[in-house]
C-alpha beads as a LAMMPS data file, in Angstrom:
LAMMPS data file: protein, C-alpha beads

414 atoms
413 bonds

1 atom types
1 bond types

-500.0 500.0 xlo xhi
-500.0 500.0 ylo yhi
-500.0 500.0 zlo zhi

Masses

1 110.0

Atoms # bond

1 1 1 86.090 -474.892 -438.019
2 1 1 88.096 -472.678 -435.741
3 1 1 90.544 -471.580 -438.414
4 1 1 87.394 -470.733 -440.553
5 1 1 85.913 -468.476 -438.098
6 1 1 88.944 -466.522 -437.389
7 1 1 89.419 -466.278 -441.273
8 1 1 85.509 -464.590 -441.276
9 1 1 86.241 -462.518 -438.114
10 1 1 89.558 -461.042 -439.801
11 1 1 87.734 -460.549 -442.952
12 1 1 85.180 -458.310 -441.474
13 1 1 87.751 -456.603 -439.073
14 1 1 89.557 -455.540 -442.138
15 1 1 86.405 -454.957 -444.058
16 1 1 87.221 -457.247 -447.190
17 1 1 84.473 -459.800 -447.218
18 1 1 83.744 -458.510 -450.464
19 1 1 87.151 -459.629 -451.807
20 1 1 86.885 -463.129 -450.307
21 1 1 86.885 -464.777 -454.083
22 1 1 88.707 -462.853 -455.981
23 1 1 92.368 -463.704 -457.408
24 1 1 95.258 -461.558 -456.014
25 1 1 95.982 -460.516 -459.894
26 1 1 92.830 -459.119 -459.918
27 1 1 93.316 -456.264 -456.430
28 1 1 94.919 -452.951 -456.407
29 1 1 98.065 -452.446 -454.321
30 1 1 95.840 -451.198 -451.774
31 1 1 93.235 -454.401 -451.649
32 1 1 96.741 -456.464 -451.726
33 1 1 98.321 -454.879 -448.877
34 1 1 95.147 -454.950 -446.547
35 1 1 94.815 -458.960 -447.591
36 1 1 98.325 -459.242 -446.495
37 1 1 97.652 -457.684 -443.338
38 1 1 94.621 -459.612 -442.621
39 1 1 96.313 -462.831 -443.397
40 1 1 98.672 -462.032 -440.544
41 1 1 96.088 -461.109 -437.969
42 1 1 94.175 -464.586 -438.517
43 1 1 97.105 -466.163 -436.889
44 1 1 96.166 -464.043 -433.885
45 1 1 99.407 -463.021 -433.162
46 1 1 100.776 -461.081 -429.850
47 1 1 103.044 -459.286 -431.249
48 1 1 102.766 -457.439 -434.867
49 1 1 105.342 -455.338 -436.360
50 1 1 104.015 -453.654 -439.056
51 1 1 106.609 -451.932 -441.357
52 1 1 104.360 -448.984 -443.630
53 1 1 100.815 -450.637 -443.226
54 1 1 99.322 -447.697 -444.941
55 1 1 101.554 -446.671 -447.871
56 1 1 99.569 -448.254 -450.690
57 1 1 95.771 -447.664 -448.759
58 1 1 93.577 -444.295 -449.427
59 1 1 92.958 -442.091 -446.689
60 1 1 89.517 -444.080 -445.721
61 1 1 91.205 -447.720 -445.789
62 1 1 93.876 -446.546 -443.913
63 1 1 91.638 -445.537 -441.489
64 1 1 89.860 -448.361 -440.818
65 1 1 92.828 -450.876 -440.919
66 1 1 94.528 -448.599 -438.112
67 1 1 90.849 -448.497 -436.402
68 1 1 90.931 -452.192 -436.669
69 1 1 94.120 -452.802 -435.706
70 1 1 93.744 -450.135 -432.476
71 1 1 90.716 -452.444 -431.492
72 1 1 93.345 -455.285 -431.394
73 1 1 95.308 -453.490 -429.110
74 1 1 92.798 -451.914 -426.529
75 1 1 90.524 -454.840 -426.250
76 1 1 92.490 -457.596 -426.625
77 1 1 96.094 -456.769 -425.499
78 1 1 97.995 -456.804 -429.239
79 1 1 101.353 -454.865 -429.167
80 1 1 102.013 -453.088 -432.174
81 1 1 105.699 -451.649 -433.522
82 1 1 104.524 -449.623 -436.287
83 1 1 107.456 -448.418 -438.859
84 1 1 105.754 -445.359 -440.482
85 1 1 106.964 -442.794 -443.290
86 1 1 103.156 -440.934 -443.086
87 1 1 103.240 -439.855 -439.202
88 1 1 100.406 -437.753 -439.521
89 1 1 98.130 -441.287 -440.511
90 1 1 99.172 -443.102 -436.640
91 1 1 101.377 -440.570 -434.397
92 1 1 97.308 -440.149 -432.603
93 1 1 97.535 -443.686 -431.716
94 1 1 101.012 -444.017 -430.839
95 1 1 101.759 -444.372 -426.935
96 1 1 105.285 -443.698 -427.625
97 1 1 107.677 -443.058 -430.521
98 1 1 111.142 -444.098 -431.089
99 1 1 112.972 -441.893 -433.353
100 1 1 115.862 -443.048 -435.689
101 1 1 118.301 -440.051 -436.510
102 1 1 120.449 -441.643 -438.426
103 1 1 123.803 -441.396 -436.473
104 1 1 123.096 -444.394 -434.700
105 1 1 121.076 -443.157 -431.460
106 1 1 117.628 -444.316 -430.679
107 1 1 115.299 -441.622 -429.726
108 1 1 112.427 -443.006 -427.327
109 1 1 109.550 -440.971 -425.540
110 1 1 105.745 -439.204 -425.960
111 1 1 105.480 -438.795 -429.478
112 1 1 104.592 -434.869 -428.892
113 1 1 108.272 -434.367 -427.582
114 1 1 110.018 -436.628 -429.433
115 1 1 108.584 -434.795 -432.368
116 1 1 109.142 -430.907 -431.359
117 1 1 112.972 -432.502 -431.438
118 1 1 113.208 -434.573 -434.505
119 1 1 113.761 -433.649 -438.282
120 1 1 111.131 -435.066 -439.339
121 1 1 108.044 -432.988 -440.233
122 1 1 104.490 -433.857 -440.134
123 1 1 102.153 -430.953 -441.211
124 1 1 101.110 -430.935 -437.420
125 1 1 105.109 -430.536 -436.254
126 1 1 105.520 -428.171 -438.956
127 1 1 102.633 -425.985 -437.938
128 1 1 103.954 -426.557 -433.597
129 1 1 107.400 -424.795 -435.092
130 1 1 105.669 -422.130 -437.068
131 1 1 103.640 -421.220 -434.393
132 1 1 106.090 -421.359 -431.504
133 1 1 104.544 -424.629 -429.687
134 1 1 106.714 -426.314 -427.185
135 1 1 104.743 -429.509 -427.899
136 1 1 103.521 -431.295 -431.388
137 1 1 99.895 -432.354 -430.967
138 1 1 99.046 -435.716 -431.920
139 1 1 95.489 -435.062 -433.346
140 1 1 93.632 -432.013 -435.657
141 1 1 91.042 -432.201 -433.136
142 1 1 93.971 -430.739 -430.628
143 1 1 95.326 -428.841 -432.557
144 1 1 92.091 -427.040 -433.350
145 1 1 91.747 -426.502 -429.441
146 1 1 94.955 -424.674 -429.103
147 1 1 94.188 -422.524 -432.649
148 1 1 90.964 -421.637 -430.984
149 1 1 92.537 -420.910 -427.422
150 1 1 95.024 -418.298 -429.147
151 1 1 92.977 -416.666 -431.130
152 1 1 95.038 -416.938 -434.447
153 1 1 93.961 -414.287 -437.175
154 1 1 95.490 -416.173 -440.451
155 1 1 94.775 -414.647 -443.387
156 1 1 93.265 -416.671 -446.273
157 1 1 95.801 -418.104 -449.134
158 1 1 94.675 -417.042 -452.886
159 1 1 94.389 -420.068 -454.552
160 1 1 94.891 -419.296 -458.365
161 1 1 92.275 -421.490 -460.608
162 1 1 94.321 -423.876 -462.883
163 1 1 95.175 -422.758 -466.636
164 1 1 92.665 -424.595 -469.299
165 1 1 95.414 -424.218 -471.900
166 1 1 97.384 -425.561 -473.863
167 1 1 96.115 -428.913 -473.683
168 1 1 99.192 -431.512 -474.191
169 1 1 96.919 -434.683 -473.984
170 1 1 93.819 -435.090 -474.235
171 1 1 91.167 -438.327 -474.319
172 1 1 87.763 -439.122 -474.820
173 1 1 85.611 -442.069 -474.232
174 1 1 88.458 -443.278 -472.856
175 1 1 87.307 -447.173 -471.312
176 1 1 89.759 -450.050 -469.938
177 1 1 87.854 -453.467 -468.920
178 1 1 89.259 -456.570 -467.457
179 1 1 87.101 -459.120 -469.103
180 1 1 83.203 -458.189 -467.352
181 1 1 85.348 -455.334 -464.785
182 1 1 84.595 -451.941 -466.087
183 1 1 88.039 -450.123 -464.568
184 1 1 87.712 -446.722 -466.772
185 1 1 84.451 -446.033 -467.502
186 1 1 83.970 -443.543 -470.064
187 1 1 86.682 -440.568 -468.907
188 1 1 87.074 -437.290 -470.871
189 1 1 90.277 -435.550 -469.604
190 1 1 92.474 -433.002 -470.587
191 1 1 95.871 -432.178 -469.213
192 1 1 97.729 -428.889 -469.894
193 1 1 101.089 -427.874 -470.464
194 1 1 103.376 -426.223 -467.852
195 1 1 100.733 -427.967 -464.960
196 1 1 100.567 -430.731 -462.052
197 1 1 97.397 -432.249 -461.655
198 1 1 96.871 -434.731 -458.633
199 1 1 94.994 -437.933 -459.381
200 1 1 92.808 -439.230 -456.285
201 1 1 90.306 -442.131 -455.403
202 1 1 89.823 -445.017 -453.800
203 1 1 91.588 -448.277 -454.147
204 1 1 90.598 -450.147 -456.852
205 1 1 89.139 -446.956 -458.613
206 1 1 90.816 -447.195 -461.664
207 1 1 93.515 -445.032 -461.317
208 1 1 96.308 -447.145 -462.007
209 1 1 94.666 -448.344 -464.891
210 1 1 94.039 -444.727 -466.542
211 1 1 97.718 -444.088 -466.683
212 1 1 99.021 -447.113 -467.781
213 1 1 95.919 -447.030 -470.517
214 1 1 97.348 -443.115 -470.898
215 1 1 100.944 -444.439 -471.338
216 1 1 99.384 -447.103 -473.833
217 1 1 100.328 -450.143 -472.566
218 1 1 96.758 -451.461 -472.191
219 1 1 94.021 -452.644 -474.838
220 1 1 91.536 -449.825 -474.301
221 1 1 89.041 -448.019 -476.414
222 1 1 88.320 -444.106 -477.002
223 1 1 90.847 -441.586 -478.355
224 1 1 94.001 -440.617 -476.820
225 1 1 95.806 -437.548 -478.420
226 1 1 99.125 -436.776 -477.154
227 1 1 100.592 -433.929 -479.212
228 1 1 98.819 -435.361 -481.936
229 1 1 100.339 -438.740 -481.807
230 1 1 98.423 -441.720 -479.953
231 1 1 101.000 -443.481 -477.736
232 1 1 98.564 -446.735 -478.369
233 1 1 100.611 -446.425 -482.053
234 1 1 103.638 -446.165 -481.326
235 1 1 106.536 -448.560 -480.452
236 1 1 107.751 -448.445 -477.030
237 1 1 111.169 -446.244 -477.446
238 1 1 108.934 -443.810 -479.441
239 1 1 105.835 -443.987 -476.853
240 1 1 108.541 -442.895 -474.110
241 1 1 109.074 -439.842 -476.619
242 1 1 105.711 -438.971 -476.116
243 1 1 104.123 -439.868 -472.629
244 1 1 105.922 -441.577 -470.175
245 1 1 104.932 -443.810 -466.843
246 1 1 107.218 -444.442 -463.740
247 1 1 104.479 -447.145 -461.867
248 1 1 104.394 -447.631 -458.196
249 1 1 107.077 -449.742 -457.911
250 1 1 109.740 -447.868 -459.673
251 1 1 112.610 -450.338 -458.888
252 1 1 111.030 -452.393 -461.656
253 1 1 112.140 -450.462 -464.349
254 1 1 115.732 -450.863 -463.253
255 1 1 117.360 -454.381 -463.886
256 1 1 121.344 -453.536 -464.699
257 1 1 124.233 -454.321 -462.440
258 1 1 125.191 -450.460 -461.596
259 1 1 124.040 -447.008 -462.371
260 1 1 126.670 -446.071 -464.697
261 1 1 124.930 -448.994 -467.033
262 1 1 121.158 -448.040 -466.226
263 1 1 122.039 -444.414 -467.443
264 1 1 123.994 -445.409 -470.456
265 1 1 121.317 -447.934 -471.421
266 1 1 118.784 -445.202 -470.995
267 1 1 120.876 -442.769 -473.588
268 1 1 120.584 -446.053 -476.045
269 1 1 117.047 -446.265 -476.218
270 1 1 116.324 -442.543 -475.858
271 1 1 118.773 -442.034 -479.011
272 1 1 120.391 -438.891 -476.585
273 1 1 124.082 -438.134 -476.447
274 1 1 126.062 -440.026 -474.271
275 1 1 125.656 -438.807 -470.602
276 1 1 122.486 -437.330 -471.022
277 1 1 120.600 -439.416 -468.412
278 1 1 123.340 -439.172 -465.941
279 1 1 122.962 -435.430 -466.611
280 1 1 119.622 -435.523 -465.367
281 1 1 120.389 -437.443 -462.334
282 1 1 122.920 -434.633 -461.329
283 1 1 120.266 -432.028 -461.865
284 1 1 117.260 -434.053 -459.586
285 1 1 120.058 -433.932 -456.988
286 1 1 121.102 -437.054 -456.932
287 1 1 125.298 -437.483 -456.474
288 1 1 125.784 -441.500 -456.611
289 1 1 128.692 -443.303 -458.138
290 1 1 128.360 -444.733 -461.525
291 1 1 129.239 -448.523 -460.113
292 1 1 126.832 -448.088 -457.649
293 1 1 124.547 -450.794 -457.780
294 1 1 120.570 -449.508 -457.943
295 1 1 119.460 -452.446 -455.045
296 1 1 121.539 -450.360 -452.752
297 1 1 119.962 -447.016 -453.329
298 1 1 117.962 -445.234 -451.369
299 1 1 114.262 -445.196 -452.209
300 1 1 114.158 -441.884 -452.898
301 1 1 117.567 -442.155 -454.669
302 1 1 116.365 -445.174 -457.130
303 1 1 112.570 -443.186 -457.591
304 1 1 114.951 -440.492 -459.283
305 1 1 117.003 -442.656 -461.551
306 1 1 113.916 -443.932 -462.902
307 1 1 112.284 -440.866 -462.975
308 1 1 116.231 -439.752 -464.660
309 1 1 115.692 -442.307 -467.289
310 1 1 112.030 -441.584 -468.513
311 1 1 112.585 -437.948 -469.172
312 1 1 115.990 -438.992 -470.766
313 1 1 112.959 -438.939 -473.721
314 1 1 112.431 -435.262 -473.092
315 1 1 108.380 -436.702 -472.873
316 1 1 106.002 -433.493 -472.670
317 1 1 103.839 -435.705 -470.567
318 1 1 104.669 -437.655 -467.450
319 1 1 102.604 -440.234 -465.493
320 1 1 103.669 -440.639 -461.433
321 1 1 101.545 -443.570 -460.136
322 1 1 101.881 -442.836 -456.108
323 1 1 105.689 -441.702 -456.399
324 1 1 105.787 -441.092 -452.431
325 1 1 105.703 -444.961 -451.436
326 1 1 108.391 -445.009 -449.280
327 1 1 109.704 -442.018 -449.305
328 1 1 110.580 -439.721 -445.874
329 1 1 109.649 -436.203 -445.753
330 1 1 112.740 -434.624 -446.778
331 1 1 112.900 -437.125 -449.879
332 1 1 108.860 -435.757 -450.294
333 1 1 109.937 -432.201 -450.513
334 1 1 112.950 -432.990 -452.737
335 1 1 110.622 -434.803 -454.827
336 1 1 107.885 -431.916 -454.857
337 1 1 110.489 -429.622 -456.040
338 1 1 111.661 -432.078 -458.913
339 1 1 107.805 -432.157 -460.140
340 1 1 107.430 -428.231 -460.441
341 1 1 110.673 -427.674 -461.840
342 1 1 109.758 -430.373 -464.865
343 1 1 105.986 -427.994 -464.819
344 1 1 107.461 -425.233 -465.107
345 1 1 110.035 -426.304 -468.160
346 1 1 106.848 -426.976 -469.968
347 1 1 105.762 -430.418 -469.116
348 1 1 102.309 -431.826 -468.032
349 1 1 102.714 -434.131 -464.922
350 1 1 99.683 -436.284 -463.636
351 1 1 100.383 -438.033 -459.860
352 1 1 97.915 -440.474 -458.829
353 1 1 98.413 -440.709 -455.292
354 1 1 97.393 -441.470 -451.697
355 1 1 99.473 -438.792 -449.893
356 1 1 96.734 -435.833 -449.371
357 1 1 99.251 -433.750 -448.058
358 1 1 102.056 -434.051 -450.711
359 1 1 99.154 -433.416 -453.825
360 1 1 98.305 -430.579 -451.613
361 1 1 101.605 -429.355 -451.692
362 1 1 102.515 -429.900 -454.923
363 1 1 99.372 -429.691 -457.440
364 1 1 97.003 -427.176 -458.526
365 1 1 94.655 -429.198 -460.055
366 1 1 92.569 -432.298 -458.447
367 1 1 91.311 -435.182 -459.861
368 1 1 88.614 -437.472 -457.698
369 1 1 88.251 -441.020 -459.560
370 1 1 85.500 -443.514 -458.219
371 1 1 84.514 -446.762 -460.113
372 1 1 86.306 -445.485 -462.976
373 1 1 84.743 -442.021 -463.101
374 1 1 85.953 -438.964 -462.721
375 1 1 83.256 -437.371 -460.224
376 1 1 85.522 -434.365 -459.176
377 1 1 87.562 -431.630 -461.053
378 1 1 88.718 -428.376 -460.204
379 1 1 91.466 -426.511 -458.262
380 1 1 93.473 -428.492 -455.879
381 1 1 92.061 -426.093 -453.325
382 1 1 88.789 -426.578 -454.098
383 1 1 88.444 -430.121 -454.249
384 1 1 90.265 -431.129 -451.074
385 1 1 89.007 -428.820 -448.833
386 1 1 85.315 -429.783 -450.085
387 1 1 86.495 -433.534 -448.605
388 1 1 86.151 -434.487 -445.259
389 1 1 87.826 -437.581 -446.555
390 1 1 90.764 -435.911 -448.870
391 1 1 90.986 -432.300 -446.616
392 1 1 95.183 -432.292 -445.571
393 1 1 94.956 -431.701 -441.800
394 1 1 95.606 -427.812 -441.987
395 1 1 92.647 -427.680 -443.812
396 1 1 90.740 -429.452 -441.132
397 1 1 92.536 -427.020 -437.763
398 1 1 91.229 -423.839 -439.574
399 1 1 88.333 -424.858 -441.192
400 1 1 86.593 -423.212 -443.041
401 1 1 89.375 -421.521 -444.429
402 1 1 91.102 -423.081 -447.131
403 1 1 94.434 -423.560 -445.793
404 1 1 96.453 -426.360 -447.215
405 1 1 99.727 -426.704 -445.711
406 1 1 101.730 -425.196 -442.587
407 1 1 103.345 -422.701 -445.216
408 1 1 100.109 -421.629 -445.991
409 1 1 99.505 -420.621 -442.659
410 1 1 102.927 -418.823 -441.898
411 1 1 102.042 -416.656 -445.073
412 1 1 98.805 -415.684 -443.453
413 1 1 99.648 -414.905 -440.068
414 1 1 99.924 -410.773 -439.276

Bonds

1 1 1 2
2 1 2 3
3 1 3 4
4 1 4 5
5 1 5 6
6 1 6 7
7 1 7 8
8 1 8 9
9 1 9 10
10 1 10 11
11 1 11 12
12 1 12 13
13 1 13 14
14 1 14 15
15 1 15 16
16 1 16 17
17 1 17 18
18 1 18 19
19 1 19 20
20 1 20 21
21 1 21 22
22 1 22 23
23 1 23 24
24 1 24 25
25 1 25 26
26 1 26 27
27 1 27 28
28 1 28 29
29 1 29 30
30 1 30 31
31 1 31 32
32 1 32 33
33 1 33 34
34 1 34 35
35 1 35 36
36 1 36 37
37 1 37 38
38 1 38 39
39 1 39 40
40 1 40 41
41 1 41 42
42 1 42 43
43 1 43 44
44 1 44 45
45 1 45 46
46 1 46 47
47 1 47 48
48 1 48 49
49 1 49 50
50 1 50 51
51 1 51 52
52 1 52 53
53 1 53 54
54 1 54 55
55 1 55 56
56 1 56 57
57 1 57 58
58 1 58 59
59 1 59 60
60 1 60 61
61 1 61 62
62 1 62 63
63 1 63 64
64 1 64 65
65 1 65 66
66 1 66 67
67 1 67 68
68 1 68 69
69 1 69 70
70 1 70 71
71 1 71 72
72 1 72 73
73 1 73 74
74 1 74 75
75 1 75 76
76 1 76 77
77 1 77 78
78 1 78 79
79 1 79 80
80 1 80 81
81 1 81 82
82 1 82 83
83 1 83 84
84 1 84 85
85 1 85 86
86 1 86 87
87 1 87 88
88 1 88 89
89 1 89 90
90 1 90 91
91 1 91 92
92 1 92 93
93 1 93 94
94 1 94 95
95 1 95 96
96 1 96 97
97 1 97 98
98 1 98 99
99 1 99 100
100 1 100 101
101 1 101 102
102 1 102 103
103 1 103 104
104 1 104 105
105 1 105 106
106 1 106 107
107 1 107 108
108 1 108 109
109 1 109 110
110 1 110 111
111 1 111 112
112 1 112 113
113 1 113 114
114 1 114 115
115 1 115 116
116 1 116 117
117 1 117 118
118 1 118 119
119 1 119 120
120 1 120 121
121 1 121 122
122 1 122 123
123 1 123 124
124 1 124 125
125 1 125 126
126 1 126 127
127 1 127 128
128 1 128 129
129 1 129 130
130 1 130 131
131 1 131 132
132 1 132 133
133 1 133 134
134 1 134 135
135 1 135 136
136 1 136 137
137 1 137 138
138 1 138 139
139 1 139 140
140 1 140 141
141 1 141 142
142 1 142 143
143 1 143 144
144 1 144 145
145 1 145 146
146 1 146 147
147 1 147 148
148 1 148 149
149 1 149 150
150 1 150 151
151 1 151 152
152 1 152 153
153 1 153 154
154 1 154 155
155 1 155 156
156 1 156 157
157 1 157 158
158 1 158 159
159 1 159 160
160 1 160 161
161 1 161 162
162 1 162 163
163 1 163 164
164 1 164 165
165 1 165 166
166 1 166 167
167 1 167 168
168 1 168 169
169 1 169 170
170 1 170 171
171 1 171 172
172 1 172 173
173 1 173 174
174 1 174 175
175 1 175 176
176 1 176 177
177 1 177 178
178 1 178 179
179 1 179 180
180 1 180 181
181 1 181 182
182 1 182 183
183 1 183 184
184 1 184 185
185 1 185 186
186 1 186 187
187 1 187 188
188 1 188 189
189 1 189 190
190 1 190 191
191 1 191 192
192 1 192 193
193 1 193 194
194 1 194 195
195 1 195 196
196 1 196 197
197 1 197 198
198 1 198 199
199 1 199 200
200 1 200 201
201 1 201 202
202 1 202 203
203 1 203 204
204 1 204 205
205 1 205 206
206 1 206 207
207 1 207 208
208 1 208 209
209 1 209 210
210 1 210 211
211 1 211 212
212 1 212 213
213 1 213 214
214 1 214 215
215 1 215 216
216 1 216 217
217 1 217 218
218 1 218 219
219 1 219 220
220 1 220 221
221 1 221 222
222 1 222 223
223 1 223 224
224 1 224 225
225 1 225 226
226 1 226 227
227 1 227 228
228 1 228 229
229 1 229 230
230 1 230 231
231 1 231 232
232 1 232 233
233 1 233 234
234 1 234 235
235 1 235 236
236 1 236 237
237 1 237 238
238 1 238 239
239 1 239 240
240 1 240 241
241 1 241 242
242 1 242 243
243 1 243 244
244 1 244 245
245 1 245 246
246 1 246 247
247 1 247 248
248 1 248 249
249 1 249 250
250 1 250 251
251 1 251 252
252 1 252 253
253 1 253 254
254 1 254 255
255 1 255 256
256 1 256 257
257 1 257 258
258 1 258 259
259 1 259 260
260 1 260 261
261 1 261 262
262 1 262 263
263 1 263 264
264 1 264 265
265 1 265 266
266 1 266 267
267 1 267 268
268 1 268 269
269 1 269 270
270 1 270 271
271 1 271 272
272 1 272 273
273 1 273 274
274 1 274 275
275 1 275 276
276 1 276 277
277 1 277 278
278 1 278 279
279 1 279 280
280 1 280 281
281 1 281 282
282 1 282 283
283 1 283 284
284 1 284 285
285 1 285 286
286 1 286 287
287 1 287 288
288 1 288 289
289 1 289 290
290 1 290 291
291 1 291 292
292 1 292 293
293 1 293 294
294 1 294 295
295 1 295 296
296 1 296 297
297 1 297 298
298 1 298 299
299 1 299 300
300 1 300 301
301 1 301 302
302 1 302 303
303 1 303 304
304 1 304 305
305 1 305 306
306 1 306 307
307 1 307 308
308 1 308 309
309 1 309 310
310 1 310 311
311 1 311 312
312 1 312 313
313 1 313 314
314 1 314 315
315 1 315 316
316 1 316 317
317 1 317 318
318 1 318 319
319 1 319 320
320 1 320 321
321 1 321 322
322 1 322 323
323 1 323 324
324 1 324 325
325 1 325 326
326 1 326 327
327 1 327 328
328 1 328 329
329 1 329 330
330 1 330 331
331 1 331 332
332 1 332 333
333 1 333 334
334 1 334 335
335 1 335 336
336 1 336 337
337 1 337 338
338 1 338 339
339 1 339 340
340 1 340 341
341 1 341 342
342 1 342 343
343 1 343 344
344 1 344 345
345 1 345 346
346 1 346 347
347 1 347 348
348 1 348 349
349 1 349 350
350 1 350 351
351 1 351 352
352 1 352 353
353 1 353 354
354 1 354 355
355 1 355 356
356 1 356 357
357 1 357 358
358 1 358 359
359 1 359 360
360 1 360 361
361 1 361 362
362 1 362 363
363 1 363 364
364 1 364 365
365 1 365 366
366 1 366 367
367 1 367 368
368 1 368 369
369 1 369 370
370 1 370 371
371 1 371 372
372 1 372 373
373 1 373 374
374 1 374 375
375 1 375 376
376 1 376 377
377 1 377 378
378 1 378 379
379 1 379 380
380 1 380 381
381 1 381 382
382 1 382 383
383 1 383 384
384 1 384 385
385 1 385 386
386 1 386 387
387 1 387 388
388 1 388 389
389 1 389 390
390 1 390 391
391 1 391 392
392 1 392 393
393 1 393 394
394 1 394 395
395 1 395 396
396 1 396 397
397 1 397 398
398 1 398 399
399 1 399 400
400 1 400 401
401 1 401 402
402 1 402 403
403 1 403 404
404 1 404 405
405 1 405 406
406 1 406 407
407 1 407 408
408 1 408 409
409 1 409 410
410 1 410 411
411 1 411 412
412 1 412 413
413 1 413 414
């Protein structure tokens, strides 16, 4: 009886009653990874050491499992180590920050002057260095206090609306069900050339789904017209010719002993010259040796030999289901440039993702998804800063302009 009761209390602290029944086959990443945590929590630990809590969760789950988990701490005495790539989700909460440079020194103190120090860049430390502040806040809410106390002028960004043409791919009626589960309901979309459109929603949405149905790896129904071939039609090496999916865990596409192998196998199947995919590699920035073996990578360093080998295709479409797991903020920006160099040599690139700040950043088009509808479209712009749930944080400190990102700002200020 006791175990069940802790079981129904940690349910409801993590708000997942609902999933009580339901096989683990059947959850998103997101559903998984808040299960997992809950199932640690219901043995009431003293200690939990979290490592990236919130790298699969949306912006609302995450906040509730840190709410939940700051409960823990204030009320009943839990000490949390937190290992975090997305600082600007629990540097608030922290009481204090240890910083790892990298050389081997441990950097421990506030987490407003350990971050005015480190390399690492949270939109808030980014905007504390554009704007000369000794300290990093922790919160929007103080940063908005000392915005308001100077009396910033910044200069609203021009936000160009996306380009309706040409359309690459295009679907209609496009519907993906898991037996009675309805996961894409219905979706018209088009994507055009030369463009990166951000994918958002909810866990358990129907995101993932709608690229993998896009790729045409699932039985779905509706059209799906990708240069005027459907990828549903195709065999897999001439699918990958046409649209092409890295999924969330990109490590699974790699499964040979060294890089050398992975890139030469990639040529194979691509029917490329020789040293094509290694070619690619080079030009993401990526300088590994070819007996390298890809379990030893970075994750930002393996994300980009997959991402090496599916455009070894030369695909004018490419799918990016949330490519920023695990990845720092340096990898993020080396990443965001990757993406618009492959817009701008023509391609169409869709990112379903978490990371408000890095589709910010990146996209110029939005996508909200919900139940497996599309119930938002429009500039990237647009649609964010309409969200008190999606709005990056620089669009929450100057409110109601529509400032994205700490770049943004420095563009605007006199």
């Amino acid at each position: 009886m006791a175990m069940r009761k802790r079981v129904e209390e940690t349910l409801d602290l993590m708000g997942i009653a609902d999933l009580r029944r339901r096989p683990l086959v059947e959850l998103s990443g997101g559903q998984q990874q808040r299960v997992a945590i809950a199932a640690v929590l219901a043995a009431q630990p003293r200690i939990l050491v979290l490592d990236e809590p919130t790298s699969a969760l949306d912006p609302t789950a995450a906040q509730d499992v840190l709410a939940a988990i700051g409960t823990l701490v204030h009320d009943v005495g839990l000490t949390v180590v937190l290992a975090e790539h997305r600082l600007e989700r629990v540097m608030q909460a922290a009481d204090s920050m240890l910083y790892l440079p990298g050389d081997g020194r441990v950097v421990y103190g506030p987490p407003g002057e350990v971050l005015a120090h480190a390399r690492i860049t949270p939109p808030l430390a980014e905007l504390a260095r554009v704007l000369h502040w000794p300290e990093v806040p922790l919160s929007v809410r103080e940063a908005r206090r000392r915005v308001a106390g100077e009396d910033l002028l910044v200069t609203a960004p021009v936000h160009p609306a996306p380009p309706s043409e040409p359309v690459v791919l295009s679907t209609r009626d496009l519907q993906v069900r898991y037996g009675e589960l309805i996961a894409v309901n219905h979706v018209d979309l088009d994507l055009v050339r030369g463009t990166v459109t951000s994918l958002l929603g909810r866990n358990g949405s129907g995101k993932s789904s709608m690229l993998w149905a896009l790729q045409g790896a699932l039985t779905c129904s509706g059209t799906i017209d990708v240069a005027g071939q459907d990828p549903r039609l195709l065999a897999a090496a001439e699918a990958r010719r046409v649209v092409t999916l890295v999924p969330q865990t990109a490590a699974d596409l790699l499964y040979l002993p060294s890089v050398g192998a992975e890139c030469a196998q990639a040529d194979a199947e691509s029917g490329v010259a020789p040293g094509t995919t290694a070619g690619l590699l080079r030009t993401l920035g990526i300088q590994v040796p070819d007996d390298r073996d890809p379990r030893d990578l970075s994750e930002g360093q393996r994300l980009a030999l997959v991402l090496a080998i599916q455009l070894a295709a030369r695909p004018p479409v490419l799918l990016l289901d949330e490519p920023t797991r695990g990845l720092d903020y340096s990898a993020k920006g080396e990443l965001r440039a990757i993406v618009r160099d492959l817009a701008a040599d023509g391609r169409a690139v869709l990112i379903s993702t978490h990371d408000v700040e890095f589709a910010a950043a990146t996209s110029r088009r939005t996508l909200l998804m919900a139940d497996g509808e599309i119930i938002a479209d429009g500039s990237t712009a647009k649609v964010l800063t309409s969200s008190p749930a999606y709005a990056p944080q620089m669009a929450k400190v100057f409110a109601p302009l529509p400032v994205l990102t700490p770049h943004e700002v420095a563009e605007g200020l006199p």
